[in-house]
N, C-alpha and C positions, 0 to 999 in steps of 0.2 A: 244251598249246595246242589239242590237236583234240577234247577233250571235246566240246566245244558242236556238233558232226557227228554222233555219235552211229557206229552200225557202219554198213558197206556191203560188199556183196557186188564179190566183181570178174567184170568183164565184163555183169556185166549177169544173173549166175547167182549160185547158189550156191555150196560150196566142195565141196559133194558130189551126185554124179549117181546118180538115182533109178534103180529096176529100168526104172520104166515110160521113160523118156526113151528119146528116139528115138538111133538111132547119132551124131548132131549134136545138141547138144544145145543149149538157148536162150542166145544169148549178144548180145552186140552193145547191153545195154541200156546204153551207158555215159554217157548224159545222166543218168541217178538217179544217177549214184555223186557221191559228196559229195566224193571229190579231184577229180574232172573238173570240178564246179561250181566250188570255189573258185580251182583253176589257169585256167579260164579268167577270171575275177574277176581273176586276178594279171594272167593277158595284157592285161585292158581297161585297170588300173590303169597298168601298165606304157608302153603305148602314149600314153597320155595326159598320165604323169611323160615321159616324152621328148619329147614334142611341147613340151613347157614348160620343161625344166628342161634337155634337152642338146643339145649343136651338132649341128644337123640335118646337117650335113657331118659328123660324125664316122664312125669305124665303131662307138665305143663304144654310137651309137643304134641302130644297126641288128644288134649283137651282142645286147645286152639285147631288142628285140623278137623277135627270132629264138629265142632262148632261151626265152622264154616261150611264144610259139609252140609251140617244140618240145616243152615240158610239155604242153599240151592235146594236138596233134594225137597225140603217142603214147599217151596213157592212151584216146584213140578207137580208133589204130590197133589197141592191141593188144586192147582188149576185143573187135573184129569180128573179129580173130584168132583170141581166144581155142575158137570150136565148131570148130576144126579142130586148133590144137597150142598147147597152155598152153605149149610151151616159149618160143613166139613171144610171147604174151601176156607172161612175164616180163618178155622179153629189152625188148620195148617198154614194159614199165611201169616198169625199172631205167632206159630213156633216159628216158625223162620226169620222173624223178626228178634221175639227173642235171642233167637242163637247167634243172630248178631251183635247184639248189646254184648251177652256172655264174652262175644269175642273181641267186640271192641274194651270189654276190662280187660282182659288176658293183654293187648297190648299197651293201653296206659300203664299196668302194673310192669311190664319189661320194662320203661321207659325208667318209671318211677325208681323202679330196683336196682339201676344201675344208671341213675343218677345222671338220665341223659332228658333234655329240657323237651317237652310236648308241647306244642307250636300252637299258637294263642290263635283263636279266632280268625283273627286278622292279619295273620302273617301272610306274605304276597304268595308263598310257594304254594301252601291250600289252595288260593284260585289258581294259580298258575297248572297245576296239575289236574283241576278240573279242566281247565277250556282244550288240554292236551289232549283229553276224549281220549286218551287209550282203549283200546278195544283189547289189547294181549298182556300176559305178565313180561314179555320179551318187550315191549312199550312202554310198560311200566320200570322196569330195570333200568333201561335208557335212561327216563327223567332221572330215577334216582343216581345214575352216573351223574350228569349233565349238572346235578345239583350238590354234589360233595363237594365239599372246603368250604360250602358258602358259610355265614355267621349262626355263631349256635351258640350253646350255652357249655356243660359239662361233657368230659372225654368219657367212655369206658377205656377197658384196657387194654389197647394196640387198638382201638377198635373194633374189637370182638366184643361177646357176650360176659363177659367176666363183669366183677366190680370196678368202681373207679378206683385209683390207686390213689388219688392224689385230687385237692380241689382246688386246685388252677384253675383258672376261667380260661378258656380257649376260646380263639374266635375262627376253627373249623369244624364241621360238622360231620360225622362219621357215617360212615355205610347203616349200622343200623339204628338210628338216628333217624336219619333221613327217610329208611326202608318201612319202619314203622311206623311214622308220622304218616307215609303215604299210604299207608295200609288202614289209618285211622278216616283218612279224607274220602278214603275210595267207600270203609263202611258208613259212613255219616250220610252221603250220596246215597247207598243202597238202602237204608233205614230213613230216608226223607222217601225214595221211592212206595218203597213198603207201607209208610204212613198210609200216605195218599191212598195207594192199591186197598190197604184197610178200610179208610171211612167211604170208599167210591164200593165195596162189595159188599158193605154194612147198610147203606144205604137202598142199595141195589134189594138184599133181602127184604128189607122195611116196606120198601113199596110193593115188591113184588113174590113175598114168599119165596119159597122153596119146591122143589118136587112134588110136595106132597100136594102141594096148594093146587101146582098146574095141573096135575093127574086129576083133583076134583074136579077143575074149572072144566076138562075134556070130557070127565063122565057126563058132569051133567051137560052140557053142551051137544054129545051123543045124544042125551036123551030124549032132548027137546028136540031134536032132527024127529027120531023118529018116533 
């Protein structure tokens, strides 16, 4: 699912520090990384399916933006982290990760609950809304226009967030159906990002420690100068 991302560094650096870099080294760049873009994409997505589709008195509205929330703001937190201790940079880009999983149950279970079908693997729409590369939720909307009535499985009721009334098989597909599904593809993408950015900063630490390591390697490296 994350082909179409291509690779990205974490933090905002590389996986490995050069002779010449300074005892801190550049990090914080983490607008360029390609999970950060599209977890934030999910948070816009996100905010926009619950303004429309869930009881604004619930908590289940305000666990779902929260959670996505918490995807973006940690893969920020931890990349400004990252020029002082990769440990912290993990430990923050393993929660961001989580709060996507969190989030991607919170929309199987709307699916599940109102008896609307969650789109198998292989269903064409999945890739088709990958190779779209949305960059906005206004982009994302569109597909989701572009793609109602196609073949689905179970209605809610009118369409909305209610129960099914009735289990007639229908063969249209409703607003949020289709909105959620997209919502499932777009985190699937940013949780195959996030992997990667995991074992590439795990790695990263393994061979090269943390601050603490560099700060030694400079003492004594000072020392033997003088």
């Amino acid at each position: 699912m994350s082909g179409q991302h291509g690779q990205h560094g974490q933090g905002g650096r590389g996986t490995g520090s050069k002779p010449s870099e300074g005892l801190i080294p550049k990090h914080g760049g983490y607008r360029i990384l390609k999970s950060f873009q599209v977890a934030q994409l999910v948070y816009d997505v996100t905010v926009r399916f619950c303004d429309r589709y869930v009881d604004r008195f619930s908590r289940t509205k305000d666990q779902m933006v929260q959670a996505a929330r918490s995807g973006v703001q940690n893969i920020a937190e931890g990349s400004k982290a990252s020029g002082t201790s990769r440990k912290t940079e993990l430990k923050l880009t393993n929660v961001a990760r989580a709060s996507l999983e969190e989030l991607r149950l919170d929309y199987e279970d709307f699916l599940r609950q109102r008896g609307l079908p969650q789109w198998e693997r292989e269903d064409p729409r999945r890739a088709a809304l990958i190779n779209r590369r949305c960059a906005t939720v206004d982009e994302v909307a569109q597909w989701v226009k572009e793609n109602h009535g196609g073949p689905s499985g179970h209605h809610g009721q009118n369409g909305q967030n209610g129960p099914s009334t009735g289990s007639t098989k229908s063969t249209r597909s409703t607003y949020p159906e289709i909105a959620a599904n997209a919502a499932l593809v777009l985190i699937t993408v940013a949780c195959s990002l996030l992997d990667r950015q995991l074992a590439a900063q795990a790695e990263a630490f393994e061979k090269e420690g943390g601050f603490t390591e560099r700060l030694y390697q400079r003492r004594t490296q000072a020392r033997r100068k003088r």
